[in-house]
C-alpha positions as CSV (number, residue, x, y, z in Angstrom):
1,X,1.1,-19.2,-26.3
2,X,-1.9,-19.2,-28.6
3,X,-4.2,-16.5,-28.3
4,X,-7.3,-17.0,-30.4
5,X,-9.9,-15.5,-28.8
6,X,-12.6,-15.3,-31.4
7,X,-15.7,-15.9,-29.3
8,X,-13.8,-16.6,-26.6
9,X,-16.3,-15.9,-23.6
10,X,-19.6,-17.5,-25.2
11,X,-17.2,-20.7,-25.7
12,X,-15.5,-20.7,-22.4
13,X,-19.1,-20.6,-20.9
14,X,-20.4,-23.1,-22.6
15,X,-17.2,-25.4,-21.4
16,X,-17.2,-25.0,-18.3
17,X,-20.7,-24.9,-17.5
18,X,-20.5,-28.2,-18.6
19,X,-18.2,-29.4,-16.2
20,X,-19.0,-30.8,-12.5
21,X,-18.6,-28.4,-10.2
22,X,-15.2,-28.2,-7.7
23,X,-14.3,-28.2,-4.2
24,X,-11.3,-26.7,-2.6
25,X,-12.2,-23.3,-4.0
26,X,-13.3,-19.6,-3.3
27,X,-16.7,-20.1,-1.7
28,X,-18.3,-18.1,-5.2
29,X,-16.8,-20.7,-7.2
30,X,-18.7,-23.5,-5.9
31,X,-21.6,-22.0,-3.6
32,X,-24.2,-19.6,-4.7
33,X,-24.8,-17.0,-2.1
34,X,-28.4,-16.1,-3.4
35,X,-29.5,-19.9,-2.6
36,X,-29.7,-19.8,1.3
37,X,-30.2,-23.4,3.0
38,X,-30.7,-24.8,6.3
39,X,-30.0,-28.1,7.4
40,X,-30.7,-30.3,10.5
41,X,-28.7,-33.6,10.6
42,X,-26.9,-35.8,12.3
43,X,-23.1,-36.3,12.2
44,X,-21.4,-39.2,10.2
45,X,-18.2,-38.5,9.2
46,X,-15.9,-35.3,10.0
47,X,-12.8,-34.6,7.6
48,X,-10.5,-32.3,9.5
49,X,-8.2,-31.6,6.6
50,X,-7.0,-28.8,4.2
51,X,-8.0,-26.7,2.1
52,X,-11.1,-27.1,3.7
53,X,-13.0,-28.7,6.7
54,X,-15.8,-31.5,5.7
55,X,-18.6,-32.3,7.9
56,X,-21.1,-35.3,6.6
57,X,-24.5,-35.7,7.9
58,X,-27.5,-37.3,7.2
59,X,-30.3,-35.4,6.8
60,X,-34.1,-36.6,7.4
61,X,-36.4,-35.9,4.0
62,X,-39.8,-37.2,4.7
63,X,-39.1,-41.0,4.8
64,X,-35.4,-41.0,3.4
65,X,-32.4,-39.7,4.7
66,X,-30.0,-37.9,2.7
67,X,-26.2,-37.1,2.9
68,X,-25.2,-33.6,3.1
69,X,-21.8,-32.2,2.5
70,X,-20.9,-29.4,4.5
71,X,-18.1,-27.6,3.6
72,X,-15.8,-24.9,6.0
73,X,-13.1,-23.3,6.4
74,X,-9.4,-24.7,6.3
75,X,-8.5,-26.7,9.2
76,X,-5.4,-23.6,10.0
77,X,-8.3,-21.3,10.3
78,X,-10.1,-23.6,12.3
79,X,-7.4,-24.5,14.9
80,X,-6.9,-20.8,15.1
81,X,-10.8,-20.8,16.9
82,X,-9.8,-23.5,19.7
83,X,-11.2,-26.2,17.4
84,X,-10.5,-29.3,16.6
85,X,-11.4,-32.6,14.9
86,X,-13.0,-33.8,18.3
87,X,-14.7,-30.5,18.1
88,X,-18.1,-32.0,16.3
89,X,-18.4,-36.1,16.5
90,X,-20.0,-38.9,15.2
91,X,-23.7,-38.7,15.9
92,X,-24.1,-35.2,17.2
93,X,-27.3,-33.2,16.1
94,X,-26.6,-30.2,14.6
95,X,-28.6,-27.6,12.7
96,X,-26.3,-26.1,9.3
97,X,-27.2,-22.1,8.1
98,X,-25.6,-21.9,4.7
99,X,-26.0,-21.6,1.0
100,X,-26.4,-24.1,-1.9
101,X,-24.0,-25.1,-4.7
102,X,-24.6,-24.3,-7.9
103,X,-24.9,-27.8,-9.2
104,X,-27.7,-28.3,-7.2
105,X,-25.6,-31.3,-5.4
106,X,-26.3,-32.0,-1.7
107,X,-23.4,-29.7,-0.8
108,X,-23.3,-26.8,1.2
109,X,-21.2,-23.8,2.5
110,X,-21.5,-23.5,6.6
111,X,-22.4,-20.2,7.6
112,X,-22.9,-21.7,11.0
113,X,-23.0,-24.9,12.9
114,X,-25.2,-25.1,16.2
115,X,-25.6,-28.0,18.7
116,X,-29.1,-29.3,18.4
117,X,-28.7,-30.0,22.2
118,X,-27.0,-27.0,23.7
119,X,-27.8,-24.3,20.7
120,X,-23.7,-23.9,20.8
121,X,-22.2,-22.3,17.9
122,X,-19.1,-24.6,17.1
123,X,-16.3,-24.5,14.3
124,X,-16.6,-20.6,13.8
125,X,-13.2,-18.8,12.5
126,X,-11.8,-15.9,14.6
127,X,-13.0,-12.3,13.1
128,X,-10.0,-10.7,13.4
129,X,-6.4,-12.3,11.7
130,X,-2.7,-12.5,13.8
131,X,-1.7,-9.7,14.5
132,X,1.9,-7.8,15.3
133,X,2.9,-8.0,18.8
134,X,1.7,-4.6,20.5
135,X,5.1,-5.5,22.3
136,X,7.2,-5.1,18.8
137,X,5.3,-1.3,17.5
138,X,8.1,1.2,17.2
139,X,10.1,-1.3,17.1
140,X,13.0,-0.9,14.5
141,X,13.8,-3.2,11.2
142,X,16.5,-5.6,13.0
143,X,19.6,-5.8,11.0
144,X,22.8,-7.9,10.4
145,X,26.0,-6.7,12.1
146,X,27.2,-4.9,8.5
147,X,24.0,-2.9,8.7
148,X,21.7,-4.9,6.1
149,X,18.3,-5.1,7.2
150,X,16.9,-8.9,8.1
151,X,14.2,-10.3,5.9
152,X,13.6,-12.6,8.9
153,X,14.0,-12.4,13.2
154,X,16.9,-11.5,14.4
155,X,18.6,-14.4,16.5
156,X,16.2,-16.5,19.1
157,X,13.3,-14.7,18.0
158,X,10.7,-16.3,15.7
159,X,7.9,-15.2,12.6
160,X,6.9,-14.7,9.2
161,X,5.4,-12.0,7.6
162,X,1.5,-12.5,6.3
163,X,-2.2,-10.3,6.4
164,X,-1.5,-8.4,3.3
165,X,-2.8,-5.3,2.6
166,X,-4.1,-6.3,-0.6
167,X,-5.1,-10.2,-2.0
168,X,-5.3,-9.1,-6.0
169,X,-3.1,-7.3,-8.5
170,X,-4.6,-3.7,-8.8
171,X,-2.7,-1.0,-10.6
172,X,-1.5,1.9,-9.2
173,X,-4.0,4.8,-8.6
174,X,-6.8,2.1,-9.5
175,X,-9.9,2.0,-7.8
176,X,-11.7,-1.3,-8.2
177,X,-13.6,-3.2,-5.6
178,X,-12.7,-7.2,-4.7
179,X,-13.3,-9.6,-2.4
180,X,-10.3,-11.4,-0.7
181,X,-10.1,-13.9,-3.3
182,X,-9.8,-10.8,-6.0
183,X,-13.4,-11.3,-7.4
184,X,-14.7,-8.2,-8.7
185,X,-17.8,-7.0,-7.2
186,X,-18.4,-5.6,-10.3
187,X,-17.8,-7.5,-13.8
188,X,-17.5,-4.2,-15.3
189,X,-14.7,-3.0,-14.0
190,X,-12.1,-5.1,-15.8
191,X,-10.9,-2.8,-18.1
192,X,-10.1,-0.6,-15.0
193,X,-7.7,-3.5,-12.7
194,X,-4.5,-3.1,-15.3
195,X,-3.4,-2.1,-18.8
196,X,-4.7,-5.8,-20.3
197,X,-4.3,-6.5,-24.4
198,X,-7.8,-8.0,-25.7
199,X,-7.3,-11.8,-25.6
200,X,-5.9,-11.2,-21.8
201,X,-8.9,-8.8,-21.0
202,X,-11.6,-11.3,-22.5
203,X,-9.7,-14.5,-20.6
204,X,-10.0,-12.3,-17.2
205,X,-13.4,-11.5,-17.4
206,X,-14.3,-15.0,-18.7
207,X,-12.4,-16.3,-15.1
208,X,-14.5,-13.3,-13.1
209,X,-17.5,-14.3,-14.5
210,X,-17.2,-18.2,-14.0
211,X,-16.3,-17.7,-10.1
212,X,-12.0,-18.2,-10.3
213,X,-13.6,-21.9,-10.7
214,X,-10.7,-22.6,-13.3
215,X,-7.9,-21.4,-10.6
216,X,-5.4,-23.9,-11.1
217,X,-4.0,-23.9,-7.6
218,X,-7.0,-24.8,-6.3
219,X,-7.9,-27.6,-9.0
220,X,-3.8,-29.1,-8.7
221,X,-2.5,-27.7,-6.1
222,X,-0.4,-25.5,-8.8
223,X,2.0,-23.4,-6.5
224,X,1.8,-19.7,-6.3
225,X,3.6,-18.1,-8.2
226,X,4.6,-14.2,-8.8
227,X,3.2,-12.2,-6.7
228,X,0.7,-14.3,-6.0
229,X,2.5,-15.6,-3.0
230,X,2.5,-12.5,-1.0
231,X,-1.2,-12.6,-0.9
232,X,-2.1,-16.2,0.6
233,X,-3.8,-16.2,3.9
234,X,-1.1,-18.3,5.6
235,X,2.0,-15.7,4.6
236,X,5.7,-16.6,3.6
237,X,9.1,-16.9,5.7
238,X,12.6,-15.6,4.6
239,X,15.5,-17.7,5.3
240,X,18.9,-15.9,4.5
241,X,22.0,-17.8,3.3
242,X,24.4,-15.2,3.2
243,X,27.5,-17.8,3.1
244,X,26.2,-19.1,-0.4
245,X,24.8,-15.9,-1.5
246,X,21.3,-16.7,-2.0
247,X,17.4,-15.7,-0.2
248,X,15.2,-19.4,0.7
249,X,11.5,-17.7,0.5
250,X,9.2,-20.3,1.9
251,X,5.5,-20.2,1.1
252,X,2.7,-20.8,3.5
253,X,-0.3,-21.5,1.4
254,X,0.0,-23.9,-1.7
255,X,2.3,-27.2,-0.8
256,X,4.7,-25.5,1.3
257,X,6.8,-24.4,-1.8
258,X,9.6,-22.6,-1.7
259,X,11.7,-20.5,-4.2
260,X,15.5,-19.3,-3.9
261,X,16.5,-16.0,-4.6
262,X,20.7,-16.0,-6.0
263,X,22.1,-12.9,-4.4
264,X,25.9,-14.0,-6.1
265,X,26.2,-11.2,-8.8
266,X,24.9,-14.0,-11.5
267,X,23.3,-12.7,-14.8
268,X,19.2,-13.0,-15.0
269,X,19.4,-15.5,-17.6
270,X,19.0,-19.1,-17.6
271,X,21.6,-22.0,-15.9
272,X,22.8,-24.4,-18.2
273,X,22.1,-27.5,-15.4
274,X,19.0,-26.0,-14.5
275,X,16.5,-23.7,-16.2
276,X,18.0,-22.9,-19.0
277,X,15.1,-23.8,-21.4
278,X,12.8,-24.8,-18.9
279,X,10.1,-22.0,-17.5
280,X,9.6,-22.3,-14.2
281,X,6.6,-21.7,-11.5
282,X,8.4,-19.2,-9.5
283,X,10.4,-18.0,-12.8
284,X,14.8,-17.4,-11.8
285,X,15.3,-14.8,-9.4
286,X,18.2,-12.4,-9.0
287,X,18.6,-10.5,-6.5
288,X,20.4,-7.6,-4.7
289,X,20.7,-4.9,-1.8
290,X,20.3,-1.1,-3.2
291,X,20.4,0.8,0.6
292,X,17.5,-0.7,2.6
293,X,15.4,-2.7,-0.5
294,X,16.1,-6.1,-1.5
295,X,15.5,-6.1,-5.5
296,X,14.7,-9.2,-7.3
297,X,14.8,-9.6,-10.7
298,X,12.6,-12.7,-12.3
299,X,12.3,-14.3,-15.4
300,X,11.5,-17.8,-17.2
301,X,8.3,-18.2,-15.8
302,X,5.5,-20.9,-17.4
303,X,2.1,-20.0,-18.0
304,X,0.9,-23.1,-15.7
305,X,-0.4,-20.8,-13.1
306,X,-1.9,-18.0,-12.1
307,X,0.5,-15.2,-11.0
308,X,-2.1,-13.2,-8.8
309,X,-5.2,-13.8,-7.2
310,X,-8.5,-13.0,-9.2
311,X,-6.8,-14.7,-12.3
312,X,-4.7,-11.9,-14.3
313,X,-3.7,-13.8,-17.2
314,X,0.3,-13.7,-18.2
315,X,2.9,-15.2,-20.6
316,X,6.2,-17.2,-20.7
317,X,7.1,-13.2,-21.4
318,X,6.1,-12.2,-17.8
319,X,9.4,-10.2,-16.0
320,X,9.2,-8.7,-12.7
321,X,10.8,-6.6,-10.6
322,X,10.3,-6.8,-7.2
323,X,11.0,-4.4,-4.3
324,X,11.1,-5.5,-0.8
325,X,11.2,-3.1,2.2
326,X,11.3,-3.3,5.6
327,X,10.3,0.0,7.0
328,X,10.2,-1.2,10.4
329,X,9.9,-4.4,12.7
330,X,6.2,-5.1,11.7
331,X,5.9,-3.8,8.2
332,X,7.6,-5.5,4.9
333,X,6.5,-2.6,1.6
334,X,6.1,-5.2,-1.5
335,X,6.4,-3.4,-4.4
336,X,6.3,-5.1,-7.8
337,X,6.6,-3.9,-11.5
338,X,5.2,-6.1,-14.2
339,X,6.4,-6.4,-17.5
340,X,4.7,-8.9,-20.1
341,X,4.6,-7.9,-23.7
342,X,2.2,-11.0,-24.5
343,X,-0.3,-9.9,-22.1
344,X,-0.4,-6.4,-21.2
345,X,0.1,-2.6,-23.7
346,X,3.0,-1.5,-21.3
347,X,4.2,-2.1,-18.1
348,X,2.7,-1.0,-14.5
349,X,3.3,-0.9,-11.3
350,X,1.4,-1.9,-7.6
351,X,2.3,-2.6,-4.6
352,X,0.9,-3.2,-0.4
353,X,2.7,-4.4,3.1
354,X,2.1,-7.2,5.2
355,X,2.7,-7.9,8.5
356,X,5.0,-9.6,11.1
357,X,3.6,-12.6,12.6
358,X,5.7,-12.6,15.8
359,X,6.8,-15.6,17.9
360,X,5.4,-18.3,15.5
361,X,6.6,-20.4,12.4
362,X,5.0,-20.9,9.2
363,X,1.4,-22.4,9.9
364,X,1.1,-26.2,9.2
365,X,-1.1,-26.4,5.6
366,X,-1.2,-28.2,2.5
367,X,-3.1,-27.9,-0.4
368,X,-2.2,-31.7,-1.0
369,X,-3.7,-32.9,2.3
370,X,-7.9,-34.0,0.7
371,X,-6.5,-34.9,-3.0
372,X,-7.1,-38.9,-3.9
């Protein structure tokens, strides 16, 4: 990779303020939350899809009407409320609180949707995210009859694992404020998230300051990568192959990815048939068991994506080591160390848990779902 990065955050700037802005994105990226707006309309069209809800209505403007774009959260989050498409129909009157986007386009974030008729709220997302069964606490890591600990349930049970602790790469013994999507509230503080050479630091306060509106996953669909995937809202699922030796680690967010983890002794290097000289999203993972943590061992990644969220630039020299614990029933201790000689002066370290979603599978989203 290139790294020229003379006036690389004037140029940037100019680029991409240049460009339309683009949906499917963390609210900043796309809405201004200084530019409140409110909306009276009637209901035209409803898109019940991912990554996010749509709700078109025409909106009275002395003697025109206008169409409005409201824009809400993913359909999972949604469905996790009661709602559904049926929820809000064609011709109801409703009255929009929100904010404007920054293009000045009729688009707008829903802060809340009322009934004109009733003055009932609809389409709001539950507060408070799936938790761990009270019914599970105490409960021990379940294990397989030699004594390994399970990644997944143990037989006829159900779950993934998903509310992470932390939704950006921080280092160790950092203390940096960030919103869930790992936007700085502060600008200023990126020489304090991780040990960053120039070019990397300039690129990752040129993504901070344009909103993560050049986040890749949300512009293509570009899978998760890294550690990137133990942060998405909807979590990831373990499946264990212990006949032929290797880990299935299904994603939740993205396209439903998944990545395999080779637990048969092989080398970390590249497979003739495979990914030899090709870099990878999810790099080539080795793992194995030392006591009770699964260590995995990644290389050959591509520099396609980004690896966390909050845009953390890396390299095709990006290794990790990653170190998964299951301390108990509800708790899985991610711990990661990042080594990238194109991108950072050494290597560091960070780490958080998430949580056991019990009795339910993987939920049901794909990035692909509003694309053309």
């Amino acid at each position: 990779m290139k790294h020229g990065v003379s006036g690389l955050l004037a140029v940037g700037v100019a680029l991409l303020a240049a460009q339309p802005a683009i949906a499917h994105h963390a609210v900043a990226a796309k809405f201004d939350d200084s530019k409140s707006v409110a909306l009276r309309g009637i209901v035209s069209r409803v898109d019940w899809l991912n990554p996010h809800v749509h709700v078109f209505i025409n909106v009275k403007d002395g003697n025109a009407t206008n169409n409005w774009a409201i824009e809400l959260e993913s359909r999972v989050d949604l469905e996790k409320g009661g709602w559904n498409r049926d929820s809000l129909k064609y011709g109801d009157a409703i009255t929009v609180q929100g904010i404007s986007a920054r293009d000045g386009s009729r688009q707008a974030w829903a802060r809340s949707i009322v009934m004109t008729a009733t003055n009932k709220r609809v389409l709001e997302v539950p507060s408070a995210p799936a938790s761990a069964s009270r019914a599970q606490a105490g409960r021990p890591a379940p294990r397989w009859p030699d004594g390994q600990p399970r990644l997944g349930p143990p037989p006829g049970e159900t779950g993934y694992w998903a509310n992470p602790s932390a939704t950006a790469l921080l280092e160790n013994g950092a203390k940096v404020a960030m919103d869930q999507y790992g936007l700085l509230r502060n600008p200023a503080d990126v020489d304090k998230v991780a040990p960053l050479q120039r070019w990397a630091r300039d690129l990752y306060e040129l993504r901070q300051r344009n909103f993560l509106k050049d986040d890749p996953m949300f512009l293509y669909c570009i899978p998760p990568g890294g550690p990137r995937q133990y942060q998405t809202p909807y979590g990831l699922q373990f499946v264990e192959d212990r006949d032929r030796q290797r880990v299935f680690a299904l994603i939740g967010g993205g396209n439903h990815n998944y990545r395999i983890i080779y637990t048969d002794g092989r080398a970390q290097q590249g497979q003739l048939r495979g990914d030899a000289d090709n870099p990878l999203y999810y790099g080539r993972a080795a793992g194995k068991w030392e006591k009770d943590t699964f260590v995995i061992d990644i290389k050959g990644f591509n520099e396609k994506f980004w690896f966390s969220n909050g845009g953390l630039p890396h390299t095709e020299q990006l290794h990790l080591i990653e170190r998964l614990t299951r301390t108990d029933f509800n708790t899985l201790k991610y711990e990661v160390t990042i080594d990238d000689p194109g991108a950072y002066t050494r290597t560091w370290s960070t780490g958080w848990t998430l949580q056991w979603v019990s009795g339910d599978e993987l939920p049901l989203y794909y990035c692909q779902d509003n694309r053309p």
